[in-house]
N, C-alpha and C positions, 0 to 999 in steps of 0.2 A: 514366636507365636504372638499374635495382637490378642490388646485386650478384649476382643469378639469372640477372638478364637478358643480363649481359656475360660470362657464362662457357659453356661448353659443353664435354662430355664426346666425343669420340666411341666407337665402338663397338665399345670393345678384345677384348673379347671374343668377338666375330663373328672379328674378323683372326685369333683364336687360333684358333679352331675353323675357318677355314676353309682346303680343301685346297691344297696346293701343286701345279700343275697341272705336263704335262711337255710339251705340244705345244701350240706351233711349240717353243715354249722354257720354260724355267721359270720361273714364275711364278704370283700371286696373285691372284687377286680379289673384293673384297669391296662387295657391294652393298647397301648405305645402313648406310656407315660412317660418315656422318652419320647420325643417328636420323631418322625419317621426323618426327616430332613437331618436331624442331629445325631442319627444313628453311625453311619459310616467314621465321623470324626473320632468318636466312644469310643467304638470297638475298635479305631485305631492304638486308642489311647489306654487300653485294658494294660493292666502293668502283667509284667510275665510271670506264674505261678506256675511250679512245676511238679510241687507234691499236693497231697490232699490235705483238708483238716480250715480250718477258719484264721483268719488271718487279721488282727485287727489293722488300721489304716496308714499308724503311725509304725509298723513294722515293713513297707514296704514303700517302696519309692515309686510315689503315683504322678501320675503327669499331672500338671496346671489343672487342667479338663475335668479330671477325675476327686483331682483336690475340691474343685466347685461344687461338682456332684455329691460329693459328700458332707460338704459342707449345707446344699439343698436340701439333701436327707437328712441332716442332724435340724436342720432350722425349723423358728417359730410356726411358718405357715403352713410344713406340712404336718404340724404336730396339731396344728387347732383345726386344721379340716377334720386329721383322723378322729381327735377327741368331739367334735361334733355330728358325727356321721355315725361313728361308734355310742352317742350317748355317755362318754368316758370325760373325768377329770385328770386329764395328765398335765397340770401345769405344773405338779415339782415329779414327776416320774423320772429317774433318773431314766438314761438312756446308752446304749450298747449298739453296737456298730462294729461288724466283721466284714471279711468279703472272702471269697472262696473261688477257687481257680478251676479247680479238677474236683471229677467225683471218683471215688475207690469202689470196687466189689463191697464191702464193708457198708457204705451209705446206700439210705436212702429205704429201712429197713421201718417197717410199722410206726411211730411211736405218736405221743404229744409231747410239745417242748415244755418244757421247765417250768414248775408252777412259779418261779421269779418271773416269768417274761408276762407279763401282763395283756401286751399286744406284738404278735410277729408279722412285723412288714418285710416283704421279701422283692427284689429288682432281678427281674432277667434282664442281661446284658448278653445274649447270644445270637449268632444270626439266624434266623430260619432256615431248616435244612432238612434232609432225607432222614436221618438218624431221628430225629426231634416225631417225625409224620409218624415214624416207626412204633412209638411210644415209649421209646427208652428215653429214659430220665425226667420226662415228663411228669410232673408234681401232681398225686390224685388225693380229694379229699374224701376221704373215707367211711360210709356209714359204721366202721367197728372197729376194731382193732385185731380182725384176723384172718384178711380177705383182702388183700391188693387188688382182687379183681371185684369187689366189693365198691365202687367208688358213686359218686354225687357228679364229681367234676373234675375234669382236670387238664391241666395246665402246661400247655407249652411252654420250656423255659426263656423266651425268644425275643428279640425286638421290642426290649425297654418293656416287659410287662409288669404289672404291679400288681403283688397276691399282699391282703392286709385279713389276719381275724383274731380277735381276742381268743388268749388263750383260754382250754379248761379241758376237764377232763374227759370231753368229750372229741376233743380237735385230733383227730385221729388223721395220721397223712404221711404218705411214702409215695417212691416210686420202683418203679423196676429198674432192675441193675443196669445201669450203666457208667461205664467207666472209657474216662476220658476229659475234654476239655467244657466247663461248664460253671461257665460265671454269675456269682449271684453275690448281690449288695443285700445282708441282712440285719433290718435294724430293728433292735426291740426298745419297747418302754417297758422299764421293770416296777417291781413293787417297791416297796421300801422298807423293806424287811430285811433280818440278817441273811435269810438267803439270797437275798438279791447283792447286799453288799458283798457275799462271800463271792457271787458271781463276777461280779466288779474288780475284786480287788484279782481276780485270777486274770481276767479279762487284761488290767493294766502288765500284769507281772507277766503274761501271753507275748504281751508288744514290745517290752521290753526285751525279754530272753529272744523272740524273733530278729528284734535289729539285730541282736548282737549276733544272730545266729547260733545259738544255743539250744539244746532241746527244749522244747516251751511245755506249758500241761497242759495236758486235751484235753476240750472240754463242745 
C-alpha cells in the first residue's frame, strides 16, 4: 500500500460549516465526514469483528487506513473544531476511543451515556442499504427516555456520518433492534474526575485482556 493509500483526510471543513442543532438536544451532524470518494477504500479496510461489545484500537489488528483514521479522530484539529462549535474547553480532556463491529439483541436499548463522557462523537462506517432505509439500527435522538418511537431525529448509521453532542441527563438515544453487522468509531472527551479515570483505566485493561484474548470487562 503507497503512502496515499494509508492515509486519509476527513472532512474538516464540512464539521465546521455544519449547524449545531438544538432538539431533542444539542448537537451535530455531519454527513459524509468521510469523503464519498474515500469510502470504498474504508470499508475495504474495516478490520473483522465478529462478536458484540466495544473494542478499543490497540486490541485489534487495523490496517494502515484505519490506523490514520484513528489517529484523525484522536488529533488536535478535530478536538478544537468540536471544542469551538460546542462552546467547550477540551484542551486537557482526557480522551477514549472504541470501535464496535456487530450490534446484539441486547443494544441499542434507551439510555444516556456516562456522566464521565463529557462529549460522544460517534463515525458510521457502514454502507447504505435496505436494512438501514428499514430503520433498524438507525440511531434516534430522543425527546425522553421511554418512547423509541418518541424521537427529534435520526440517524442512518451509513457512509462516514458523523453524530457529535455533549453529554447530560437529558441526551436520551437508542435504536430499534437490530442485530448484525454495524460499524461505528466512538470517541469520547471525558471529564477528569475519578470517574472518568476509573473509566480509563478499564478502558486500558479492556485492550489489553482483548489482544491477549481473554475475557475483557464490559463496559
Amino acid at each position: 500500500m503507497t503512502t496515499s493509500e494509508s492515509t486519509i483526510r476527513p472532512d474538516y471543513a464540512a464539521l465546521t460549516q455544519a449547524p449545531v442543532c438544538a432538539e431533542p438536544f444539542t448537537h451535530i451532524m455531519v454527513p459524509h465526514f468521510i469523503r464519498q470518494d474515500d469510502l470504498p477504500r474504508l470499508f475495504a479496510s474495516l478490520p473483522a469483528i465478529h462478536s458484540g461489545g466495544s473494542f478499543p484500537p490497540q486490541s485489534l489488528g487495523l490496517s494502515p487506513l484505519m490506523q490514520a483514521l484513528v489517529r484523525e479522530m484522536e488529533g488536535p484539529e478535530m478536538r478544537q473544531i468540536i471544542a469551538q462549535k460546542l462552546n467547550l474547553d477540551l484542551d486537557t480532556a482526557p480522551s477514549m476511543l472504541t470501535i464496535r463491529g456487530r450490534t446484539r439483541e441486547k443494544d441499542g436499548r434507551i439510555h444516556t451515556d456516562s456522566l464521565a463522557k463529557r462529549v460522544t462523537i460517534l463515525l458510521y462506517l457502514n454502507p447504505a442499504g435496505p436494512h438501514w432505509e428499514k430503520q433498524e439500527g438507525c440511531l434516534r435522538l430522543l425527546r425522553g427516555p421511554h418512547d423509541i418511537e418518541d424521537y427529534a431525529k435520526e440517524v442512518q448509521p451509513v457512509d462516514g456520518t458523523l453524530l457529535i453532542f455533549p453529554n447530560g441527563p437529558t441526551t436520551w438515544h437508542g435504536h430499534k433492534q437490530f442485530v448484525g453487522e454495524r460499524y461505528t468509531i466512538q470517541l469520547n472527551y471525558m471529564t477528569e474526575d475519578a470517574k472518568a479515570r476509573s473509566e480509563l483505566r478499564r478502558h486500558k485493561l479492556s485492550a489489553f485482556a482483548k489482544k491477549l484474548h481473554l475475557p475483557a470487562m464490559g463496559y
